[in-house]
C-alpha positions as CSV (number, residue, x, y, z in Angstrom):
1,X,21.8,-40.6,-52.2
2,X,19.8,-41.3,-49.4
3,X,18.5,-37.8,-47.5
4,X,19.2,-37.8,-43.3
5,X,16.3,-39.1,-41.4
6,X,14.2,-36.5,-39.2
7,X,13.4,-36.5,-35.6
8,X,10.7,-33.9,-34.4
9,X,11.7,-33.4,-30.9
10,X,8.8,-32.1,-28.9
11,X,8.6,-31.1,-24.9
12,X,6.7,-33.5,-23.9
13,X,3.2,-33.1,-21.6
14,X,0.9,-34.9,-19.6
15,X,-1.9,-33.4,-21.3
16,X,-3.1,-35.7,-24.1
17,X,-4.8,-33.1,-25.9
18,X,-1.0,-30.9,-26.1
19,X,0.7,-34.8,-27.3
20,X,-2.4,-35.0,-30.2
21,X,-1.5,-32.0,-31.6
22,X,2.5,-31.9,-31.4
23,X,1.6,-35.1,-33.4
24,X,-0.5,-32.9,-36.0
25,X,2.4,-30.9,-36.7
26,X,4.4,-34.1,-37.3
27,X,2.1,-35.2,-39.4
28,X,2.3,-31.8,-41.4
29,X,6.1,-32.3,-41.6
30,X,5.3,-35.6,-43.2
31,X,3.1,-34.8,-45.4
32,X,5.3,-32.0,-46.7
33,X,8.3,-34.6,-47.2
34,X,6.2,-37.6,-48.1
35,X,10.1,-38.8,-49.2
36,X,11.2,-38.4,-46.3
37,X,11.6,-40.7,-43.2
38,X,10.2,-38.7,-40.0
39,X,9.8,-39.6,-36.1
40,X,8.8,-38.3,-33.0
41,X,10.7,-38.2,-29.6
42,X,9.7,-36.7,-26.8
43,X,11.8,-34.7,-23.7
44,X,9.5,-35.5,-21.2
45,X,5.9,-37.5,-19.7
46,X,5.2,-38.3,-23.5
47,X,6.4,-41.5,-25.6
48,X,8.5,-42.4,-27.9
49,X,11.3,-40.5,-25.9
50,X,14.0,-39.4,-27.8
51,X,16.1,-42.1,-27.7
52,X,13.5,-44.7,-28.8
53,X,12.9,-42.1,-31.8
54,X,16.4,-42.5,-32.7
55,X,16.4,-46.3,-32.1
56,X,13.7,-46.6,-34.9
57,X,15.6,-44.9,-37.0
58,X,18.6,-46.6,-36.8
59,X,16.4,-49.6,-37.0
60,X,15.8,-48.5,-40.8
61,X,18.9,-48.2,-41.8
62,X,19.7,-44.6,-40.9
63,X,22.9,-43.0,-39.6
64,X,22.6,-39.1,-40.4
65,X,19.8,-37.7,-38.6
66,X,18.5,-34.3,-38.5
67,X,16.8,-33.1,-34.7
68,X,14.1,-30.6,-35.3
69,X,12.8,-29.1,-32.2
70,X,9.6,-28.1,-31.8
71,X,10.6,-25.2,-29.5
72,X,9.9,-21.8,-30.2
73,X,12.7,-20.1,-28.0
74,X,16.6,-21.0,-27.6
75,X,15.9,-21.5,-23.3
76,X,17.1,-24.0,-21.2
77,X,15.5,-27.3,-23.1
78,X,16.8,-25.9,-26.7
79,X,20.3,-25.0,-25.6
80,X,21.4,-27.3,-22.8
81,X,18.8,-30.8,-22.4
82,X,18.0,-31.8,-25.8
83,X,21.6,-31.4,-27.0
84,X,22.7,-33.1,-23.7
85,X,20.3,-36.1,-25.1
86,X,21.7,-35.8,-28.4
87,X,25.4,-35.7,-27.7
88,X,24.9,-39.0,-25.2
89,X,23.0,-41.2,-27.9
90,X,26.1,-40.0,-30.5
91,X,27.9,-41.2,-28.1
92,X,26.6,-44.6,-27.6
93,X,26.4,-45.1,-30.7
94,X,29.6,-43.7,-32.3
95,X,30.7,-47.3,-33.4
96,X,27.7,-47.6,-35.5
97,X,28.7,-44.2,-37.1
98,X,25.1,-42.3,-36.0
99,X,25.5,-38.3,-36.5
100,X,23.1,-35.8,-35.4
101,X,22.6,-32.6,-37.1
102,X,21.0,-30.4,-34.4
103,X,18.1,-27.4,-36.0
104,X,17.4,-24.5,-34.1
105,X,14.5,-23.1,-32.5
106,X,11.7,-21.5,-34.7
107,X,12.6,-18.0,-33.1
108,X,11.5,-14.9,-33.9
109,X,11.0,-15.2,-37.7
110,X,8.7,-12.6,-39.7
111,X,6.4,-16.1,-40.5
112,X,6.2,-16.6,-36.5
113,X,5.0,-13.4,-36.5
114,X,2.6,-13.0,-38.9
115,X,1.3,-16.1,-38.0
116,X,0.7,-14.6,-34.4
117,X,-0.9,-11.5,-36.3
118,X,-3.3,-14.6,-38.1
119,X,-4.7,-15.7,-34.4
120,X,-4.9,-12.2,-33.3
121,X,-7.0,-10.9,-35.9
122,X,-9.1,-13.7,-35.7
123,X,-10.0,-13.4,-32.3
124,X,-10.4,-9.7,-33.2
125,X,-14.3,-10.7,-34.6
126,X,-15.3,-10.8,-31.2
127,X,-15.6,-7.6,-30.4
128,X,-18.2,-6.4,-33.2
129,X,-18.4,-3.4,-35.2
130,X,-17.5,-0.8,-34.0
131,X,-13.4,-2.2,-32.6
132,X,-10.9,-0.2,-33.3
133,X,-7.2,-1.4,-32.4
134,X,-5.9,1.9,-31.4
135,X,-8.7,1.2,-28.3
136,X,-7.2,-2.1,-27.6
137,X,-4.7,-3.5,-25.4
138,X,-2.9,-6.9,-26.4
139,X,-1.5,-8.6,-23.9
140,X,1.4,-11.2,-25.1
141,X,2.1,-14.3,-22.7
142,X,5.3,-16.1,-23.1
143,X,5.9,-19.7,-21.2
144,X,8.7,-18.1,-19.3
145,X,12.3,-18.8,-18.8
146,X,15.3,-18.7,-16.1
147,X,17.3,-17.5,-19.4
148,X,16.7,-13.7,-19.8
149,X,17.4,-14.3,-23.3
150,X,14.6,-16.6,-24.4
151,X,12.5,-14.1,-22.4
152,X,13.3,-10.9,-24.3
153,X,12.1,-12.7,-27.0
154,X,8.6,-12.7,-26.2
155,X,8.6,-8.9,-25.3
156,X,10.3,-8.1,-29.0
157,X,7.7,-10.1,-30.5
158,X,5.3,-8.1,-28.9
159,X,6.8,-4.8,-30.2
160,X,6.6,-5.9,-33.8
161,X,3.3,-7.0,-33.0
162,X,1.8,-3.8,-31.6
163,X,3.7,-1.5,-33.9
164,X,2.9,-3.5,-37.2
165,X,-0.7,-4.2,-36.2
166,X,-1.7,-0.3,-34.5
167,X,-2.9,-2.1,-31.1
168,X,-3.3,1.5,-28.3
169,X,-0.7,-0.4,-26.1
170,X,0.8,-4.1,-25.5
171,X,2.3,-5.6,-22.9
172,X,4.1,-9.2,-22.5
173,X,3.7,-11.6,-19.2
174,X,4.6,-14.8,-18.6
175,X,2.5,-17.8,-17.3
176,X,5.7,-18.9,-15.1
177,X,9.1,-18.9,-14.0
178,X,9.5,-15.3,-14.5
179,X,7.4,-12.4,-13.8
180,X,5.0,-10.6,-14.3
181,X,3.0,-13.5,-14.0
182,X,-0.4,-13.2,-16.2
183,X,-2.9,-12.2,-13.6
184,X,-0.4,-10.0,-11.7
185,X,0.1,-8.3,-15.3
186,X,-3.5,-7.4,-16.3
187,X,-4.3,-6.3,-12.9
188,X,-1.3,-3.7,-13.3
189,X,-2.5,-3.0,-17.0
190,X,-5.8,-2.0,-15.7
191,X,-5.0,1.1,-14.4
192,X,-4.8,2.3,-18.5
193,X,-7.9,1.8,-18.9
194,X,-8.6,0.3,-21.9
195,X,-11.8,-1.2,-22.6
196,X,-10.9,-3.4,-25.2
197,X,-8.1,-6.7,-24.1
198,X,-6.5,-9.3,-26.5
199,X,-4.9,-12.0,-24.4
200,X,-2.6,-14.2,-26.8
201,X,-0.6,-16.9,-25.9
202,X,3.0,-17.4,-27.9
203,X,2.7,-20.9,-27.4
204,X,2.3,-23.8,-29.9
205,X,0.3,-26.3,-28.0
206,X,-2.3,-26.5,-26.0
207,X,-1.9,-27.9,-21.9
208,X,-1.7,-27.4,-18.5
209,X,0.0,-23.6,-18.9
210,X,-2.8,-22.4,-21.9
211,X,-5.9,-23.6,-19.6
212,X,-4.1,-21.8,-16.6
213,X,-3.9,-18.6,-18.5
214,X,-7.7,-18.6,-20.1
215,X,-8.7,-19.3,-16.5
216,X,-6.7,-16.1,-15.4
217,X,-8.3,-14.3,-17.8
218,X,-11.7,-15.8,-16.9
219,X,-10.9,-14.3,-13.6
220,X,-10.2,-10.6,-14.6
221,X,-13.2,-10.5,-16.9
222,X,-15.4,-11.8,-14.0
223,X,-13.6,-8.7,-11.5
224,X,-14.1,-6.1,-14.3
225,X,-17.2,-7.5,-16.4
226,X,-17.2,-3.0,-18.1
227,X,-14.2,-4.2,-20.1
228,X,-14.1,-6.8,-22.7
229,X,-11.7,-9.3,-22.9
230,X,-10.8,-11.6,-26.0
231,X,-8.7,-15.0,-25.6
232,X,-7.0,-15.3,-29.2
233,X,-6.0,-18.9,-29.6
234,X,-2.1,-20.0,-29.7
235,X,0.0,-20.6,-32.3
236,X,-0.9,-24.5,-32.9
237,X,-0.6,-25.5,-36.9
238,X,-0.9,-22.6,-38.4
239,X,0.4,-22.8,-42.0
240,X,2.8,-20.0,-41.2
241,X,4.5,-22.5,-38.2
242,X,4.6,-25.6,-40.7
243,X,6.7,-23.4,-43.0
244,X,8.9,-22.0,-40.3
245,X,9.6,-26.2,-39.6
246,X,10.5,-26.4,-43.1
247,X,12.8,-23.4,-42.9
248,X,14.2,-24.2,-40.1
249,X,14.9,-28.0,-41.6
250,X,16.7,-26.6,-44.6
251,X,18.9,-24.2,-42.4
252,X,20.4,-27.4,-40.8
253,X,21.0,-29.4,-44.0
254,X,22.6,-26.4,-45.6
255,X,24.6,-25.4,-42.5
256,X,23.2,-22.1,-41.6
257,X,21.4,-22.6,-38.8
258,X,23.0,-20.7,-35.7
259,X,21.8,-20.0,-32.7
260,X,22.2,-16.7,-30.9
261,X,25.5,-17.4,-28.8
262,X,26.0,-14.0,-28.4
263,X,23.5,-14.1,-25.4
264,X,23.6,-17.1,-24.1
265,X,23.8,-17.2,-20.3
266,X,26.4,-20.7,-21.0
267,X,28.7,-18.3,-22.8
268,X,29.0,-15.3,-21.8
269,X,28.1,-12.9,-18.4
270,X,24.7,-12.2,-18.7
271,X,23.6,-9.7,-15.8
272,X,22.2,-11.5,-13.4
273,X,23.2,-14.8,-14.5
274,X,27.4,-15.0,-14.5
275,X,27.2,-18.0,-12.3
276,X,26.0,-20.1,-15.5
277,X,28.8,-19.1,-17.4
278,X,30.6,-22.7,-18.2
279,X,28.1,-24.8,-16.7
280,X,28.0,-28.5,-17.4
281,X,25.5,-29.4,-19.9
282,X,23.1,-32.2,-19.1
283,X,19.9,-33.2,-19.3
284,X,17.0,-32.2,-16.1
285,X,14.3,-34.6,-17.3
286,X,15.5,-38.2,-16.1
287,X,12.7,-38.8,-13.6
288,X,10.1,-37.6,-16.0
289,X,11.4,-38.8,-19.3
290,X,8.9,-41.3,-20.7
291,X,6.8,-41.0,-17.6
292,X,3.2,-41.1,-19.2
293,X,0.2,-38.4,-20.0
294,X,-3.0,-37.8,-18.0
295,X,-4.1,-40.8,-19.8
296,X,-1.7,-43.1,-18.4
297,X,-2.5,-42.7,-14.6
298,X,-5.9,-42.8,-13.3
299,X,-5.0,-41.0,-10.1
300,X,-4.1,-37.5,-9.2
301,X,0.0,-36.7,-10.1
302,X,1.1,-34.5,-7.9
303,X,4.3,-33.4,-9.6
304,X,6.6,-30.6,-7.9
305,X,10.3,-29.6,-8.4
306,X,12.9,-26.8,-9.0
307,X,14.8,-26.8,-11.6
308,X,16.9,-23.7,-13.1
309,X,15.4,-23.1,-16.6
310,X,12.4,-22.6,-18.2
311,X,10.9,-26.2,-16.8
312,X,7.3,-25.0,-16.9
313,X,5.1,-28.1,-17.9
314,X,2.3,-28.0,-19.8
Protein backbone atom coordinates (compact mmCIF):
# COMPACT_ATOMS: atom_id res chain seq x y z
CA UNK A 1 0.00 0.00 0.00
CA UNK A 2 1.16 3.18 -1.12
CA UNK A 3 2.39 5.60 2.13
CA UNK A 4 0.72 9.48 1.92
CA UNK A 5 2.93 11.94 0.26
CA UNK A 6 4.61 14.75 2.44
CA UNK A 7 4.61 18.44 2.11
CA UNK A 8 7.13 20.36 4.37
CA UNK A 9 5.43 23.56 4.77
CA UNK A 10 7.86 26.35 5.62
CA UNK A 11 7.17 30.36 6.40
CA UNK A 12 8.59 31.56 3.74
CA UNK A 13 11.43 34.64 3.57
CA UNK A 14 13.02 36.98 1.42
CA UNK A 15 16.24 36.08 2.70
CA UNK A 16 17.82 33.44 0.49
CA UNK A 17 20.22 32.29 2.92
CA UNK A 18 16.77 31.35 5.59
CA UNK A 19 15.02 29.53 1.95
CA UNK A 20 18.70 27.38 1.58
CA UNK A 21 18.41 26.12 4.76
CA UNK A 22 14.57 25.36 5.28
CA UNK A 23 15.59 23.36 2.07
CA UNK A 24 18.42 21.54 4.16
CA UNK A 25 16.02 20.30 6.55
CA UNK A 26 13.95 19.03 3.56
CA UNK A 27 16.49 17.41 2.41
CA UNK A 28 17.16 15.76 5.89
CA UNK A 29 13.50 14.59 5.80
CA UNK A 30 14.30 13.03 2.59
CA UNK A 31 17.08 11.39 3.26
CA UNK A 32 15.49 9.87 6.28
CA UNK A 33 12.42 8.45 4.09
CA UNK A 34 14.43 7.90 0.93
CA UNK A 35 10.77 5.82 0.23
CA UNK A 36 9.09 8.39 0.59
CA UNK A 37 7.68 11.15 -1.79
CA UNK A 38 8.46 14.65 -0.15
CA UNK A 39 7.85 18.51 -1.33
CA UNK A 40 8.22 21.85 -0.25
CA UNK A 41 5.58 24.67 -0.17
CA UNK A 42 6.06 27.78 1.08
CA UNK A 43 3.50 30.45 3.06
CA UNK A 44 4.97 33.37 1.96
CA UNK A 45 7.88 35.46 -0.60
CA UNK A 46 9.47 31.86 -1.19
CA UNK A 47 8.47 29.27 -4.15
CA UNK A 48 6.88 26.51 -4.62
CA UNK A 49 3.92 28.02 -2.56
CA UNK A 50 1.85 25.61 -1.11
CA UNK A 51 -0.47 25.02 -3.52
CA UNK A 52 2.00 24.35 -6.29
CA UNK A 53 3.61 21.77 -3.63
CA UNK A 54 0.45 20.02 -3.60
CA UNK A 55 -0.14 20.31 -7.40
CA UNK A 56 3.15 18.23 -7.90
CA UNK A 57 2.00 15.83 -5.82
CA UNK A 58 -1.15 15.18 -7.22
CA UNK A 59 0.76 15.33 -10.38
CA UNK A 60 2.34 11.87 -9.20
CA UNK A 61 -0.44 10.19 -8.48
CA UNK A 62 -0.99 11.15 -4.84
CA UNK A 63 -4.32 11.78 -3.01
CA UNK A 64 -3.40 11.46 0.86
CA UNK A 65 -1.00 13.90 1.82
CA UNK A 66 0.55 14.54 5.05
CA UNK A 67 1.44 18.78 5.90
CA UNK A 68 4.42 19.00 8.12
CA UNK A 69 5.07 22.47 9.22
CA UNK A 70 8.16 23.69 9.89
CA UNK A 71 6.95 25.86 12.75
CA UNK A 72 8.07 25.60 16.02
CA UNK A 73 5.00 27.26 17.92
CA UNK A 74 1.13 26.70 17.48
CA UNK A 75 0.65 30.95 16.61
CA UNK A 76 -1.26 32.51 14.19
CA UNK A 77 0.44 30.74 10.85
CA UNK A 78 0.25 27.10 12.61
CA UNK A 79 -3.40 27.45 13.85
CA UNK A 80 -5.26 29.70 11.53
CA UNK A 81 -3.24 30.45 7.65
CA UNK A 82 -1.74 27.22 6.78
CA UNK A 83 -4.91 25.29 7.68
CA UNK A 84 -6.92 28.06 5.98
CA UNK A 85 -4.57 26.97 2.81
CA UNK A 86 -5.13 23.48 3.44
CA UNK A 87 -8.84 23.34 3.85
CA UNK A 88 -9.31 25.66 0.46
CA UNK A 89 -6.95 23.24 -1.80
CA UNK A 90 -9.23 20.14 -0.14
CA UNK A 91 -11.71 21.98 -1.26
CA UNK A 92 -10.90 22.51 -4.76
CA UNK A 93 -9.96 19.49 -5.21
CA UNK A 94 -12.59 17.31 -3.35
CA UNK A 95 -13.73 15.70 -6.68
CA UNK A 96 -10.37 14.29 -7.26
CA UNK A 97 -10.60 12.79 -3.67
CA UNK A 98 -7.20 14.81 -2.23
CA UNK A 99 -7.10 14.63 1.82
CA UNK A 100 -4.75 16.43 3.99
CA UNK A 101 -3.59 15.15 7.12
CA UNK A 102 -2.45 18.30 9.04
CA UNK A 103 1.06 17.66 11.71
CA UNK A 104 1.48 19.91 14.42
CA UNK A 105 4.08 22.20 15.39
CA UNK A 106 7.42 20.88 16.78
CA UNK A 107 6.59 22.52 20.25
CA UNK A 108 8.08 22.26 23.25
CA UNK A 109 9.43 18.64 23.18
CA UNK A 110 12.42 17.38 25.53
CA UNK A 111 14.45 16.89 21.88
CA UNK A 112 13.69 20.79 21.13
CA UNK A 113 15.13 21.30 24.21
CA UNK A 114 18.11 19.56 24.47
CA UNK A 115 18.86 20.53 21.10
CA UNK A 116 18.72 24.28 22.36
CA UNK A 117 21.02 23.07 25.35
CA UNK A 118 23.45 21.57 22.13
CA UNK A 119 23.75 25.43 20.68
CA UNK A 120 24.08 26.82 24.09
CA UNK A 121 26.86 24.88 25.25
CA UNK A 122 28.60 25.30 22.18
CA UNK A 123 28.67 28.88 22.21
CA UNK A 124 29.58 28.36 25.92
CA UNK A 125 33.60 27.82 24.58
CA UNK A 126 33.77 31.35 24.10
CA UNK A 127 34.14 32.43 27.25
CA UNK A 128 37.44 30.48 28.31
CA UNK A 129 38.40 28.83 31.36
CA UNK A 130 37.48 29.96 33.94
CA UNK A 131 33.09 30.20 32.97
CA UNK A 132 31.09 29.15 35.30
CA UNK A 133 27.11 29.11 34.42
CA UNK A 134 26.00 29.98 37.79
CA UNK A 135 27.83 33.59 36.67
CA UNK A 136 25.96 33.65 33.48
CA UNK A 137 22.82 35.11 32.28
CA UNK A 138 21.03 33.50 29.17
CA UNK A 139 18.94 35.42 27.53
CA UNK A 140 16.15 33.36 25.35
CA UNK A 141 14.63 35.34 22.22
CA UNK A 142 11.37 33.99 20.80
CA UNK A 143 10.07 35.49 17.21
CA UNK A 144 6.99 36.78 18.95
CA UNK A 145 3.37 36.34 18.63
CA UNK A 146 -0.15 38.31 18.97
CA UNK A 147 -1.22 34.71 20.61
CA UNK A 148 -0.17 34.82 24.32
CA UNK A 149 -0.03 31.17 23.94
CA UNK A 150 2.67 30.56 21.47
CA UNK A 151 4.45 33.19 23.53
CA UNK A 152 4.47 31.42 26.93
CA UNK A 153 6.05 28.98 25.14
CA UNK A 154 9.26 30.54 24.76
CA UNK A 155 9.41 31.68 28.40
CA UNK A 156 8.74 27.78 29.63
CA UNK A 157 11.42 26.82 27.42
CA UNK A 158 13.58 29.03 29.08
CA UNK A 159 12.72 27.72 32.57
CA UNK A 160 13.71 24.13 31.65
CA UNK A 161 16.64 25.64 30.16
CA UNK A 162 18.05 27.60 33.01
CA UNK A 163 16.97 25.10 35.72
CA UNK A 164 18.32 21.90 33.79
CA UNK A 165 21.54 23.66 32.65
CA UNK A 166 22.39 25.88 36.25
CA UNK A 167 22.57 29.31 34.22
CA UNK A 168 22.71 32.38 37.53
CA UNK A 169 19.49 33.81 35.83
CA UNK A 170 17.45 33.71 32.32
CA UNK A 171 15.31 35.77 30.84
CA UNK A 172 13.06 35.46 27.51
CA UNK A 173 12.45 38.57 24.88
CA UNK A 174 11.16 38.66 21.79
CA UNK A 175 12.54 40.14 18.42
CA UNK A 176 8.89 41.48 17.63
CA UNK A 177 5.30 41.78 17.98
CA UNK A 178 5.42 41.48 21.61
CA UNK A 179 7.48 42.89 24.22
CA UNK A 180 10.14 43.05 25.75
CA UNK A 181 11.75 43.59 22.65
CA UNK A 182 15.58 42.26 22.62
CA UNK A 183 17.46 45.50 23.18
CA UNK A 184 14.84 46.91 25.58
CA UNK A 185 15.30 43.41 27.51
CA UNK A 186 19.15 43.31 28.03
CA UNK A 187 19.19 46.96 28.88
CA UNK A 188 16.64 46.06 31.84
CA UNK A 189 18.79 42.84 32.61
CA UNK A 190 21.72 44.93 33.15
CA UNK A 191 21.00 46.20 36.21
CA UNK A 192 21.84 42.31 37.64
CA UNK A 193 24.89 42.57 36.86
CA UNK A 194 26.20 39.75 35.41
CA UNK A 195 29.24 39.68 33.56
CA UNK A 196 28.80 36.80 31.69
CA UNK A 197 25.47 36.93 28.69
CA UNK A 198 24.33 34.03 26.41
CA UNK A 199 21.96 35.47 23.76
CA UNK A 200 20.08 32.41 22.02
CA UNK A 201 17.67 32.58 19.44
CA UNK A 202 14.65 29.79 19.55
CA UNK A 203 14.51 30.07 15.97
CA UNK A 204 15.22 27.48 13.20
CA UNK A 205 16.46 29.64 10.37
CA UNK A 206 18.40 32.14 9.75
CA UNK A 207 16.90 35.95 8.17
CA UNK A 208 15.97 39.16 8.53
CA UNK A 209 14.79 38.70 12.51
CA UNK A 210 18.32 36.57 13.51
CA UNK A 211 20.63 39.42 11.92
CA UNK A 212 18.35 42.06 13.71
CA UNK A 213 18.98 40.44 16.98
CA UNK A 214 23.00 39.76 16.70
CA UNK A 215 23.00 43.42 15.65
CA UNK A 216 21.16 44.29 18.98
CA UNK A 217 23.49 42.46 20.75
CA UNK A 218 26.37 43.99 18.77
CA UNK A 219 24.93 47.16 20.18
CA UNK A 220 24.91 46.25 24.07
CA UNK A 221 28.37 44.76 23.89
CA UNK A 222 29.64 48.01 22.22
CA UNK A 223 27.65 50.28 25.29
CA UNK A 224 29.07 47.85 28.03
CA UNK A 225 32.40 46.46 26.40
CA UNK A 226 33.23 45.18 30.95
CA UNK A 227 30.66 42.43 30.17
CA UNK A 228 30.99 39.61 27.74
CA UNK A 229 28.45 38.66 25.56
CA UNK A 230 28.11 35.33 23.54
CA UNK A 231 25.68 34.97 20.40
CA UNK A 232 24.87 31.02 20.55
CA UNK A 233 23.55 30.13 17.04
CA UNK A 234 19.74 29.04 16.43
CA UNK A 235 18.27 26.01 16.24
CA UNK A 236 18.96 25.31 12.27
CA UNK A 237 19.45 21.25 11.52
CA UNK A 238 20.42 20.07 14.46
CA UNK A 239 20.03 16.36 14.65
CA UNK A 240 17.75 16.79 17.64
CA UNK A 241 15.16 19.07 15.22
CA UNK A 242 15.30 16.40 12.30
CA UNK A 243 14.05 13.79 14.84
CA UNK A 244 11.50 16.05 16.29
CA UNK A 245 10.24 16.26 12.17
CA UNK A 246 10.12 12.58 12.28
CA UNK A 247 8.20 12.56 15.45
CA UNK A 248 6.05 14.85 14.73
CA UNK A 249 5.36 12.96 11.07
CA UNK A 250 4.48 9.67 12.88
CA UNK A 251 2.08 11.56 15.37
CA UNK A 252 -0.10 12.48 12.29
CA UNK A 253 -0.10 9.11 10.57
CA UNK A 254 -0.93 7.39 13.77
CA UNK A 255 -3.51 10.06 14.86
CA UNK A 256 -2.04 11.53 17.90
CA UNK A 257 -1.08 14.56 17.04
CA UNK A 258 -3.19 17.33 18.89
CA UNK A 259 -2.65 20.62 19.29
CA UNK A 260 -3.12 22.55 22.56
CA UNK A 261 -6.85 23.72 22.07
CA UNK A 262 -7.13 24.24 25.55
CA UNK A 263 -5.47 27.80 24.96
CA UNK A 264 -6.16 28.76 21.90
CA UNK A 265 -7.22 32.37 21.62
CA UNK A 266 -9.90 30.84 18.50
CA UNK A 267 -11.46 28.73 21.24
CA UNK A 268 -11.73 29.92 24.25
CA UNK A 269 -11.48 33.55 26.27
CA UNK A 270 -7.95 34.12 26.61
CA UNK A 271 -7.33 37.37 28.79
CA UNK A 272 -6.79 39.90 26.73
CA UNK A 273 -7.77 38.30 23.60
CA UNK A 274 -11.89 37.36 23.92
CA UNK A 275 -12.48 39.30 20.78
CA UNK A 276 -10.83 36.29 18.81
CA UNK A 277 -12.93 33.85 20.18
CA UNK A 278 -14.86 32.37 16.85
CA UNK A 279 -13.02 34.30 14.40
CA UNK A 280 -13.11 33.34 10.73
CA UNK A 281 -10.20 31.37 9.70
CA UNK A 282 -8.35 32.49 6.68
CA UNK A 283 -5.24 32.94 5.26
CA UNK A 284 -3.10 36.81 5.76
CA UNK A 285 -0.50 36.05 3.17
CA UNK A 286 -2.29 36.64 -0.34
CA UNK A 287 -0.18 39.68 -1.43
CA UNK A 288 2.96 38.08 -0.36
CA UNK A 289 2.37 34.43 -1.23
CA UNK A 290 4.87 33.50 -3.90
CA UNK A 291 6.19 37.02 -4.04
CA UNK A 292 10.07 36.26 -4.45
CA UNK A 293 13.44 36.47 -2.10
CA UNK A 294 16.08 39.12 -1.93
CA UNK A 295 17.27 37.42 -4.99
CA UNK A 296 14.41 38.07 -7.06
CA UNK A 297 14.38 41.94 -6.93
CA UNK A 298 17.33 43.95 -7.56
CA UNK A 299 15.84 47.04 -5.82
CA UNK A 300 15.10 47.98 -2.23
CA UNK A 301 11.38 46.21 -0.93
CA UNK A 302 10.03 48.24 1.26
CA UNK A 303 7.48 45.99 2.82
CA UNK A 304 5.08 47.29 5.73
CA UNK A 305 1.72 46.04 7.16
CA UNK A 306 -0.35 45.03 10.24
CA UNK A 307 -1.56 42.14 10.62
CA UNK A 308 -2.93 40.46 13.99
CA UNK A 309 -0.64 37.46 14.61
CA UNK A 310 2.77 36.60 14.85
CA UNK A 311 3.52 38.02 11.03
CA UNK A 312 7.14 38.88 11.89
CA UNK A 313 9.22 38.16 8.57
CA UNK A 314 12.36 36.98 8.43
Amino acid sequence: MQKPAILVIGHGSRDVDAVREFEQVAEHLIQRFPERTIETGYLEFAKPVIAAGIDQLLAKGFKEVIALPGMLMAGGHAKNDIPSELNTLMDEYKEQGLKITYATELGVQPKMIQAAASRIEAAEAEFGENYQRKDTLLVVVGRGASDPDANSNISKITRMLEEGMGFGWAITCYSGVTTPLVDDALQRAHGLGYKNVIVFPYFLFTGRLIKKIYQWVNDYQNQYPDVKVVKASYLNDHPLVIDTFVDKLHEAEQGTGNMNCQMCQYRVQILGNEHKVGAAQEGHHHHVRGSGTDADHTHDHHHSHCHDHDHSHS
